[in-house]
Every structure is written in structure tokens, then in C-alpha cells.
C-alpha positions as CSV (number, residue, x, y, z in Angstrom):
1,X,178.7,7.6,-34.4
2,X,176.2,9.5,-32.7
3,X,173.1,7.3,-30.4
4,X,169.7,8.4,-30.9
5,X,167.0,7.7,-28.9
6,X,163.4,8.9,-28.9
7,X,161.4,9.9,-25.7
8,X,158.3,8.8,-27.4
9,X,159.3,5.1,-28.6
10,X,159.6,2.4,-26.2
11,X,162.6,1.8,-24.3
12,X,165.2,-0.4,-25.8
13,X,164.9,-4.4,-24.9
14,X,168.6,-4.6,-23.8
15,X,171.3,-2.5,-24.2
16,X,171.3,-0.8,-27.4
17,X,170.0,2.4,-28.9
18,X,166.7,3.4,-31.0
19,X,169.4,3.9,-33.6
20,X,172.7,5.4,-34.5
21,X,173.6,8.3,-36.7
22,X,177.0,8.4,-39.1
23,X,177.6,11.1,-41.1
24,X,174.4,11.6,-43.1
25,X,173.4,7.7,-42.6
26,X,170.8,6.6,-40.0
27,X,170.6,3.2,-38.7
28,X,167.7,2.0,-36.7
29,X,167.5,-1.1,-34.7
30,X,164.4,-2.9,-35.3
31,X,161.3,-2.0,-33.7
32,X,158.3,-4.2,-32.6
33,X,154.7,-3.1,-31.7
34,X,155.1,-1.7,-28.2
35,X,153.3,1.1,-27.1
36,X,155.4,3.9,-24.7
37,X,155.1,2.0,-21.9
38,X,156.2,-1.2,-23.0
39,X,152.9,-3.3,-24.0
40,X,152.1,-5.2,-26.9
41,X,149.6,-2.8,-29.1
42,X,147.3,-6.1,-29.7
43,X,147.4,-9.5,-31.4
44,X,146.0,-8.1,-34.9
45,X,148.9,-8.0,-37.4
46,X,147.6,-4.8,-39.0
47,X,147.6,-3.4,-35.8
48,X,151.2,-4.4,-35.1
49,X,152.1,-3.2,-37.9
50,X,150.8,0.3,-37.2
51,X,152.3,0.2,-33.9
52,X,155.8,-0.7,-35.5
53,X,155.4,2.1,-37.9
54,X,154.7,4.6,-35.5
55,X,157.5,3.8,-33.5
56,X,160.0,3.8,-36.5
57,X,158.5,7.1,-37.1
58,X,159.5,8.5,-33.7
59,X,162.9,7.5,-34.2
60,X,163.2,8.9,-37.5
61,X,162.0,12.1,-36.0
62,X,164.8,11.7,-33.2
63,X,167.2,11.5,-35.9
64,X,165.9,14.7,-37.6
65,X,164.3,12.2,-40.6
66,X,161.0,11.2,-41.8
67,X,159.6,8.5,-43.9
68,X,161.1,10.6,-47.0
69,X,164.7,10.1,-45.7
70,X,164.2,6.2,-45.9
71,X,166.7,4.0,-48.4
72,X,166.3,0.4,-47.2
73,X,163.7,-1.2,-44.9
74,X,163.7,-4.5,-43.6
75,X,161.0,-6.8,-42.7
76,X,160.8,-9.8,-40.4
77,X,157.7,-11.3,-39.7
78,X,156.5,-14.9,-38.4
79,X,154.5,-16.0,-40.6
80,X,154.5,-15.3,-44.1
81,X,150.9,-15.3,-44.4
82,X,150.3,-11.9,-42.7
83,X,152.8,-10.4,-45.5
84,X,149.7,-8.9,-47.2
85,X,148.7,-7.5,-44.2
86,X,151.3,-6.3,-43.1
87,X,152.3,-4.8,-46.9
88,X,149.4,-2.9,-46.8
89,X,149.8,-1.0,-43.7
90,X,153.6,-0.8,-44.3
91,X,152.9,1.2,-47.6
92,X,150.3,3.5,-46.1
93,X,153.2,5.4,-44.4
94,X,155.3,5.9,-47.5
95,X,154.0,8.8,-49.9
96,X,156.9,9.7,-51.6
97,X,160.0,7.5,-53.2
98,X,159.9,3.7,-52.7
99,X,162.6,2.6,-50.5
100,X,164.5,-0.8,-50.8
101,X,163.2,-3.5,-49.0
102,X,163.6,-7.2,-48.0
103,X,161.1,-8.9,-46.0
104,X,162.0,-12.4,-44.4
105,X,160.1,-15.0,-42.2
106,X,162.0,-15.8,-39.4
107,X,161.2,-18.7,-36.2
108,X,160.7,-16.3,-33.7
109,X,160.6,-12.6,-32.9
110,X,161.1,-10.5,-29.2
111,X,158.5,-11.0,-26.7
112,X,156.8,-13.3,-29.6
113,X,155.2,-10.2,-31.8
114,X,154.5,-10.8,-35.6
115,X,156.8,-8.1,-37.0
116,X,159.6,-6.0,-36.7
117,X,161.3,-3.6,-38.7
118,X,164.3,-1.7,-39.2
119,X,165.2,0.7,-41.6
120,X,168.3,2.8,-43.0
121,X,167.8,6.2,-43.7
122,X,169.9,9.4,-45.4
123,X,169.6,12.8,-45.0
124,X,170.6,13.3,-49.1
């Protein structure tokens, strides 16, 4: 097992990594829409979103992976409402193959954002 971590992602909450590589599998712990320094992007959900993509993107890049590598995403959000919102900006980031995906509504999220995500990913 082998952390990753990305310089341009927000520091980890508590003490975990950005993600962990095994083998040809990468695992990322979920990310939420803070920018670098540790601020909520905004209280639009597209905009979280974005942010939350971005900052899956940096870790993917940490892990020598894009968007392309992706096999399974998942989705938590706090209100199931903003899931056509949030679909929308989600899919703007994936050009290629169609990962897996399960999205869930769940009571509460870190630092009370609107969404988080996490995703597995494989370099074959």
C-alpha cells in the first residue's frame, strides 16, 4: 500500500491520506469543496461540485491517473434535490468511458458541505 497525497488538494481533515495506491488500484478518500487553503469554495452546489471535482482531479494526478482511469465513483450529497445539479457538473469532467457510480443522500457531511465524493480508479 502506497499513500498518496497531492500538494495542490486540501489537507486531509484528520489523519488519513488523499488516497492509497495497491498494485494497479487507486483508492481516494472522499473529497469536499475546499479550496488549497482550507475554505469552503461557496454555498452554490454547482460550485461545490466543481470544487470537489477539481480536487479529485489533483489526486488522481498524484496517483499518476486522470478521469480516464476511473471505475467506480461515489456520491454523497445532503439533499437529494441538488442531484441534478450536481449530475450535471459531475459529468462535465468525464469524456471518455462511464464509470460506476452510486450516489446516496446522507444526514450530514464534514464541515456541513453539500457533497462529497470518492472514487476508485485503475491504471488497466
Amino acid at each position: 500500500m502506497k499513500p498518496i497525497n497531492s500538494e495542490k488538494a486540501p489537507e486531509a481533515l484528520g489523519p488519513y491520506s488523499h488516497g492509497v495506491k495497491v498494485g494497479s488500484l487507486f483508492f481516494s478518500s472522499g473529497q469536499i469543496p475546499l479550496t488549497k487553503e482550507g475554505e469552503i469554495i461557496s454555498e452554490d452546489v454547482k460550485e461545490q461540485t466543481d470544487q470537489v471535482m477539481k480536487n479529485v482531479q489533483h489526486v488522481l494526478e498524484a496517483a499518476g491517473m486522470n478521469f480516464d482511469n476511473v471505475v467506480k465513483t461515489t456520491i454523497f450529497i445532503s439533499d437529494m434535490n441538488n442531484f441534478p445539479h450536481i449530475n450535471e457538473v459531475y459529468g462535465s469532467y468525464f469524456t471518455g468511458k462511464l464509470p460506476a457510480r452510486s450516489c446516496v443522500e446522507v444526514s450530514r457531511l464534514p464541515k456541513d458541505v453539500q457533497v462529497e465524493i470518492e472514487v476508485v480508479a485503475s491504471e488497466e
